[in-house]
Phi, psi and omega in degrees: 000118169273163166291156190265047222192021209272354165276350204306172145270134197243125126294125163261130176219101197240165170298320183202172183217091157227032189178135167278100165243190210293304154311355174239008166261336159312291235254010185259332168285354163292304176322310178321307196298339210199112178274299175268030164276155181288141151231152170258128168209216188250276220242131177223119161309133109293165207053021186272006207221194189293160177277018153280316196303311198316310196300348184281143161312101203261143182240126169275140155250162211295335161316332163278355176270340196267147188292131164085020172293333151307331198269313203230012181327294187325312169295004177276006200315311182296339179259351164343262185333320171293321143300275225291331169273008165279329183276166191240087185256099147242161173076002164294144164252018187200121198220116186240125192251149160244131187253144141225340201237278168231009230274001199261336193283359188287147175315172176184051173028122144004111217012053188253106190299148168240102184253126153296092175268104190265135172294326205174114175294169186311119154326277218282353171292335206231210204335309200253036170274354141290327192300308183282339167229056149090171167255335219259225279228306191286317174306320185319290210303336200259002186266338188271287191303338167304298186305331158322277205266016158308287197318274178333295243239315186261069119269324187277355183283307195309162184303332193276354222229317199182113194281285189228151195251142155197146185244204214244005159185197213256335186275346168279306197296345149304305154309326155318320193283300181290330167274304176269001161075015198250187184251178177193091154006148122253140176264068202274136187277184203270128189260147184273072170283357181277325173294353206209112182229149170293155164192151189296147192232086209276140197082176182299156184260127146271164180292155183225126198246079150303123158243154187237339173094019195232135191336309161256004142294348161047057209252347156299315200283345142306329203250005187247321155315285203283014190238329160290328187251012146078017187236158187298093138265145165270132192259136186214147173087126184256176165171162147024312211226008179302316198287345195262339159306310183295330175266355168269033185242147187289168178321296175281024161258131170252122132347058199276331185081192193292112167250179196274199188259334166320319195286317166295350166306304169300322173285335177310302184288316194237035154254140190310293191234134157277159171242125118178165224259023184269169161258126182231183190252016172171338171031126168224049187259348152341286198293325184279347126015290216254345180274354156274013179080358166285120216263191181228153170238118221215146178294146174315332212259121144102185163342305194310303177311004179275301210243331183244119174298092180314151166321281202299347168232050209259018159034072176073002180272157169267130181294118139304328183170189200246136181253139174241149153184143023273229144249090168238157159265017167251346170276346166284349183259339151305332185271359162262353170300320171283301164323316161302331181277014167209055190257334148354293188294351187225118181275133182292326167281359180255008183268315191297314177300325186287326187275000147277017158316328178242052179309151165288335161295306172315309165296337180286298157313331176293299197264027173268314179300291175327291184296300163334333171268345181243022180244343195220008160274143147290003172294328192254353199303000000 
């Protein structure tokens, strides 16, 4: 599917290209919409991200030439803004940034519309700056550059700056309101459901935990949960704080470590329930969970509340999974304690139907539309 637009010139502004994670399967349907467009980005890996992407003219700022930069692009947080205002986008007639960080900060010519898909304005800067730096000594120190770059990320916000926002669930676009004083469409992005199918499963199911290992995935309170109730959970996924989680988890937790996407495909479809107990700002391993016919059982907060129909309030819907709160692990073990005592109740084909509702041909018709709409209303002019 092309946009009803096909000569514009499109600049893509994404943040960095080192890995295919949830932004770059956004930005690979993008790619779909705008074959010949320029992308931009900080830092780009090659071969890290699908070959639709590769193929696009990729552009750097100077932050991808410096040695061990793969390694360590993150700690570069302070020159972002200065990178990311280097580049020189004229003569486009469209200009679509995908954000989490600054990549929405970019120049953009004088009446050139800028849409802006935003993931999140910055964690660590906003919502999650205790999570990533802390209270004591180090937050201190980080507060002068925290205060920087707030000014900088809503100067760059602004209607003169970025024509329109649209975010990726009800819980950014709140944020968006509050940090940037701006309104913001939703779009919810795209899930690959065609990979992830129900199929008959013989023997017990154990329960399943994607974890990524990072402070506010909250992947103890699950292994602090399951240690109480004594049932089989599998643990998928590495990250930063997975070897020191792995030697305090109790016996009936197993490990898999980093799997391929065949193998999540399979722990998906033949786990009873995913846990899980982070808050996120769309998560969409919830939805391939439930695009395997699987329900979730999930902290109550954030993206989960979006994407999983809870038991108790599916007002007539077939219930997908279970909402917990608060995020303890004795309110997660009620809440799995109740799924078993109603697991009856969640069908594997009314689970599968709710997740394609957010299919990737649906994000693509949606965010075809959009943009169609910020290049010809007199609302974006």
């Amino acid at each position: 599917m092309r946009v009803i637009f096909p000569r514009v010139r499109v600049a893509l502004v994404h943040d960095w290209l080192t890995g295919m994670r949830g932004g770059e399967r956004v930005l690979h349907e993008l790619a779909a919409l705008y074959p010949e467009a320029d992308l931009y980005t900080l830092v780009h890996l090659p071969g890290s991200t699908s070959e639709r992407i590769e193929r696009l003219r990729i552009r750097t700022s100077p932050l991808s030439q410096l040695p061990g930069i793969a390694r360590h692009y993150r700690k570069l947080l302070p020159l972002f803004p200065w990178a990311i205002e280097r580049f020189e986008l004229r003569g486009y007639d469209l200009v679509v940034s995908t954000s989490h960080a600054v990549a929405k900060g970019v120049r953009v010519a004088h009446a050139t519309p800028h849409f802006c898909y935003c993931f999140t304005p910055m964690r660590y800067i906003w919502d999650h700056a205790d999570a990533y730096l802390g209270r004591g000594l180090r937050r201190a120190m980080a507060s002068p550059l925290l205060a920087y770059l707030r000014r900088w990320d809503r100067r760059t916000s602004s209607s003169e700056r970025v024509t329109r926002f649209v975010a990726i669930s009800r819980t950014v676009a709140q944020r968006i309101h509050t940090h940037y004083g701006r309104e913001a469409d939703v779009i919810y992005p795209p899930v690959d459901v065609e990979c992830f199918q129900p199929r008959p499963v013989a023997g017990e199911r154990p329960y399943l935990l994607v974890g990524g290992f990072v402070p506010y995935k909250r992947e103890e309170i699950a292994l602090q949960a399951f240690a109480a109730l004594d049932l089989p959970l599998w643990v998928a996924g590495d990250g930063p704080q997975r070897a020191a989680l792995q030697a305090a988890a109790p016996a009936n937790v197993r490990f898999l470590g980093r799997v391929s996407d065949a193998q999540l495909a399979d722990l998906y479809a033949s786990c009873r329930a995913l846990i899980y107990p982070q808050e996120e700002d769309f998560g969409i391993i919830p939805l391939e969970a439930q695009a395997a016919g699987r329900p979730v059982i999930a902290y109550g907060r954030g993206g989960a509340t979006e994407t999983v129909v809870p038991l108790a309030e599916s007002n007539g819907a077939d219930p997908t999974g279970i909402w917990f709160e608060p995020q303890t692990p004795e309110a997660l073990c009620e809440a799995v304690r109740r799924f078993e005592a109603h697991e009856a109740l969640f069908h594997t084909e009314a689970i599968r139907k709710h997740a394609e509702r957010f299919s990737a041909e649906r994000f693509r018709r949606e965010i075809a539309r959009a943009i169609e709409e910020t290049l010809t209303s007199p609302d974006y002019s």
